[in-house]
Every structure is written in structure tokens, then in C-alpha cells.
C-alpha positions in Angstrom: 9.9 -11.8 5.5 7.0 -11.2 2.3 8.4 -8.9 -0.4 5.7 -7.7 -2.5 5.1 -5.6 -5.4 1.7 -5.0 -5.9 -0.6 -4.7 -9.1 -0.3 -0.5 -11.0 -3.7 -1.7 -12.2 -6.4 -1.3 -8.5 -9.4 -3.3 -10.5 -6.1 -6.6 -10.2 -5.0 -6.0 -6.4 -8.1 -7.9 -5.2 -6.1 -11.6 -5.4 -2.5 -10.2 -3.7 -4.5 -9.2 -0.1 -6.5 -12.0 0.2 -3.4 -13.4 -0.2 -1.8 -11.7 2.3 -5.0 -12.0 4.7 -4.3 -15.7 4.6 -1.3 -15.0 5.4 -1.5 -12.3 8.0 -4.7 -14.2 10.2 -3.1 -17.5 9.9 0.6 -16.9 11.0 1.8 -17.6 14.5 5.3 -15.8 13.9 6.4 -12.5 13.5 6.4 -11.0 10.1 7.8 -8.6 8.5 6.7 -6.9 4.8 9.1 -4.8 2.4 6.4 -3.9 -0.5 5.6 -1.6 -2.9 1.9 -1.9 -2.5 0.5 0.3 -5.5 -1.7 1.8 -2.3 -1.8 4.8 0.0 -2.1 4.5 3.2 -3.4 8.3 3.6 -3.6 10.9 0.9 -1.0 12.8 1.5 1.6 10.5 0.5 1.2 11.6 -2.9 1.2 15.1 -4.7 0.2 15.9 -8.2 -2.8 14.2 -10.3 -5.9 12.8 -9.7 -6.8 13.4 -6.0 -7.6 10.6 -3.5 -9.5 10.6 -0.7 -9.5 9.5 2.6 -11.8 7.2 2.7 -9.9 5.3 -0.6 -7.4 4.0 1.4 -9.6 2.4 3.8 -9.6 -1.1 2.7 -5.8 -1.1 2.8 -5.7 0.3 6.7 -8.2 -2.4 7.3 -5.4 -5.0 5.9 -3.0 -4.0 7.5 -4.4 -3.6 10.8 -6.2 -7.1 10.5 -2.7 -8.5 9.8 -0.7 -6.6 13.0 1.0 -4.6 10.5 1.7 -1.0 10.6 4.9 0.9 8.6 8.0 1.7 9.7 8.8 5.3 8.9 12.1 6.3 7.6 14.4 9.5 7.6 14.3 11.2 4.5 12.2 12.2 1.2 9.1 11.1 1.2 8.3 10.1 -2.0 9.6 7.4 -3.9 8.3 7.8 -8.0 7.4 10.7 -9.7 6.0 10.9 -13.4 3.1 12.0 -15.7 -0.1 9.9 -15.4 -3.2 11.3 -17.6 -1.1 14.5 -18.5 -0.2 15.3 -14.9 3.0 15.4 -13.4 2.1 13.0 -10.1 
């Protein structure tokens, strides 16, 4: 089991997956992730501010899929955080 919290800042989330690409390529047992990432996996798991598009979230897909990973959807609201970034209620 990996617990992460990943960087607010994207320009300082290139360190944590390489990291976890280490991690994921070299394991040999199952694994298991409980994160807060800082990334979207699609756009629509956010509403409000700056948009983001598809093709954004790419490198993070790519991770996860070169790692076996995929997420484990849950009952419930979707979102997690809400607040104002650059004016706008996100």
C-alpha cells in the first residue's frame, strides 16, 4: 500500500511519478495506491476555473496504465475540494 499526496504546484510533480514508475515497473506484488494526486484523470472531474483538456491528463493515464493501475470508483459526490483559484470558484 503507497499513500501519496502529490505536489499543488504541476512544474514539481515530475520527481513523485518517476518515483512511482520505479515503483510500478519494478514490483512483482500487488499494489494498491490511496493518493491525492494533484491530477485529473479526465476533465470532467473538475468544475469551475481554468479549463483542462483532454489531452492534459495524458501523461497521468500513461502512468497509471504503465503501472497496472486504474481507480476504484466510489458511491457518492464526486468531488472532493472546492475553492477560489485566480478569482474563480473551482
Amino acid at each position: 500500500m503507497t499513500c501519496v499526496y502529490g505536489e499543488p504546484v504541476q512544474s514539481e510533480r515530475g520527481e513523485l511519478s518517476e518515483k512511482l514508475s520505479r515503483m510500478g515497473l519494478n514490483r512483482n506484488q500487488p499494489w494498491m495506491m490511496s493518493r491525492e494526486f494533484n491530477e485529473l484523470i479526465d476533465p470532467t472531474e473538475k468544475i469551475g476555473g481554468a479549463r483542462k483538456k483532454y489531452s492534459t491528463c495524458m501523461k497521468f493515464r500513461q502512468l497509471l496504465h504503465a503501472c497496472g493501475l486504474w481507480e476504484v470508483k466510489h458511491l457518492g459526490y464526486q468531488f472532493s475540494w472546492f475553492g477560489n483559484r485566480n478569482d474563480e470558484l473551482v
